[in-house]
Every structure is written in structure tokens, then in C-alpha cells.
C-alpha positions as CSV (number, residue, x, y, z in Angstrom):
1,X,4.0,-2.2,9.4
2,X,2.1,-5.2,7.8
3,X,3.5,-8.4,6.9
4,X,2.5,-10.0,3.4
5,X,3.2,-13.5,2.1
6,X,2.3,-15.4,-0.9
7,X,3.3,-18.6,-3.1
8,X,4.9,-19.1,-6.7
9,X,5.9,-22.0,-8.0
10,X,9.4,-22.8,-9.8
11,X,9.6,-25.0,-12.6
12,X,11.7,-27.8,-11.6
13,X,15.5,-28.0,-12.0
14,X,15.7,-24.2,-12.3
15,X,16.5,-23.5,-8.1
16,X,20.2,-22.3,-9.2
17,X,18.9,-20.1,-12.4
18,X,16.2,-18.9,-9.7
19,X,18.8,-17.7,-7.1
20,X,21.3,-16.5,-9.6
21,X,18.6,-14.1,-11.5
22,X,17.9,-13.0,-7.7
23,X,21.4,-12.2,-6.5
24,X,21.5,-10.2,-9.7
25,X,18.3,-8.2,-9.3
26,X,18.1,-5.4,-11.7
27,X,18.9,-2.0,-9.4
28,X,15.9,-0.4,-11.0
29,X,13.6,-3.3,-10.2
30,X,15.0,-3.3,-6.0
31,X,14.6,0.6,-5.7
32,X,10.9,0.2,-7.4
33,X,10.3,-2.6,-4.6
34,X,11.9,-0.6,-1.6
35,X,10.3,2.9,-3.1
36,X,6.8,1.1,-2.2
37,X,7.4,0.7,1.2
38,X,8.5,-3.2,0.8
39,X,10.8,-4.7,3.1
40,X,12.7,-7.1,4.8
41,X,11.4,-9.1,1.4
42,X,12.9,-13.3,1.4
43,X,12.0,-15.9,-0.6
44,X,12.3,-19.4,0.3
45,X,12.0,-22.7,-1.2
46,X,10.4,-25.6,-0.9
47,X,12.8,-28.0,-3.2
48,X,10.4,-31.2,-2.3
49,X,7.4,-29.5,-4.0
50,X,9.4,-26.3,-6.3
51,X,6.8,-24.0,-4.3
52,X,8.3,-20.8,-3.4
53,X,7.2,-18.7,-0.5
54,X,7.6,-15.3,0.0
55,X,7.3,-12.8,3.0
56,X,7.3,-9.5,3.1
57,X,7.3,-6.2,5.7
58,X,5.2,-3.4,4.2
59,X,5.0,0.0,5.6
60,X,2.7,1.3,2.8
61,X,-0.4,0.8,2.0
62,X,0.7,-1.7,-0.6
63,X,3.4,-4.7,-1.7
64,X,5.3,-5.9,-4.7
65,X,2.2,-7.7,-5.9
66,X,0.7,-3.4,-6.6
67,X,3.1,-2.8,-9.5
68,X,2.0,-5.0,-12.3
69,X,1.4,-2.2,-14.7
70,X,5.1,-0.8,-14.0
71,X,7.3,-1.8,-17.2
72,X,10.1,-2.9,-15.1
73,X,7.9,-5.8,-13.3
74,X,7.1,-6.3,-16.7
75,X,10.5,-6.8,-18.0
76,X,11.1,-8.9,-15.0
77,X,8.4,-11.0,-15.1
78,X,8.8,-12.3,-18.8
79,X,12.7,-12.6,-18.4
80,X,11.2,-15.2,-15.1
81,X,8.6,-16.3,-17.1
82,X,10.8,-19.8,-18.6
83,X,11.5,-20.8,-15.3
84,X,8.2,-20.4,-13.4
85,X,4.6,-21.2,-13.7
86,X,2.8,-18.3,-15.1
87,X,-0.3,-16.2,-15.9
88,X,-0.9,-15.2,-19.4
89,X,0.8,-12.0,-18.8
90,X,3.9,-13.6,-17.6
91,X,3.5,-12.7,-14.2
92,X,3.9,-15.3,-12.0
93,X,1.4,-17.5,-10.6
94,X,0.8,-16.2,-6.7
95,X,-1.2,-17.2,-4.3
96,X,-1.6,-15.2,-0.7
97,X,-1.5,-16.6,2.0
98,X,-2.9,-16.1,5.3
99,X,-1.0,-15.9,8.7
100,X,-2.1,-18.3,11.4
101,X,0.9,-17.8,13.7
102,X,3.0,-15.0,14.5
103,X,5.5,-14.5,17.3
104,X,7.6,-11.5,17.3
């Protein structure tokens, strides 16, 4: 198991549209994610800065940010795309992060 995080930012004002396109996650989009080998998979934010931060558990050899060429993340990512800060592509901005601490 290997633990993956990143950052995306959110466009402000949008935190409610943000949580209520997440509680209503396509099925197809969640079973794509879990049928990686993704994980206990939260996203948190940062309302002070709109930066959101995501963690996830992995138990493959890759993580969400592996299926940009899948026409579901595609779909998703442009029906995202007006709330958040984006590539070209419409996926979103993301930038990894590295662990310094863990305590299990």
C-alpha cells in the first residue's frame, strides 16, 4: 500500500458546487477509481486559500492521476473544468506533494 497526495485549486465561491458534484460522483467514474487500486481517497479544503488537497491509499502500481486518457475522467474533468483551475485539456491543475510526516 502506498499513499499519494496532491493539490488542485477551486475557483472561489464554488466549495458547495464542489461538494455537491462529489456527493454525486458518477458510479462509473467511482468503480474506474476503485478498479485501480485507489482507496481510502478524501479531499479536503483549504477555504482561506480555495487549495484543495487530496490523499490517497493505492494498492496498485498506480492512482487516479493514471487515467487521463479514459473518456470517463474526461467527461469529468470538463464538467469540473468551470469551477476549477485547469490545464488545457480540462484536467485539473495538480501538483504532488511529498510526505514529510507520517504516523500510523
Amino acid at each position: 500500500m502506498e499513499r499519494f497526495a496532491f493539490k488542485m485549486k477551486l475557483k472561489p465561491g464554488f466549495k458547495e458546487e464542489y461538494r455537491k458534484r462529489h456527493d454525486e460522483i458518477w458510479p462509473e467514474l467511482s468503480e474506474l477509481i476503485r478498479s485501480t487500486g485507489v482507496y481510502d481517497y478524501s479531499i479536503f479544503l483549504d477555504e482561506e486559500s480555495n487549495t484543495l488537497f487530496a490523499v490517497q491509499k493505492v494498492s496498485g502500481e498506480g492512482s487516479s492521476q493514471d487515467l487521463g486518457n479514459n473518456p470517463v475522467v474526461q467527461k469529468w474533468w470538463a464538467y469540473m473544468a468551470d469551477i476549477m483551475e485547469t490545464n488545457p485539456d480540462k484536467s485539473p491543475v495538480t501538483i504532488p506533494l511529498e510526505e514529510v510526516f507520517y504516523l500510523e
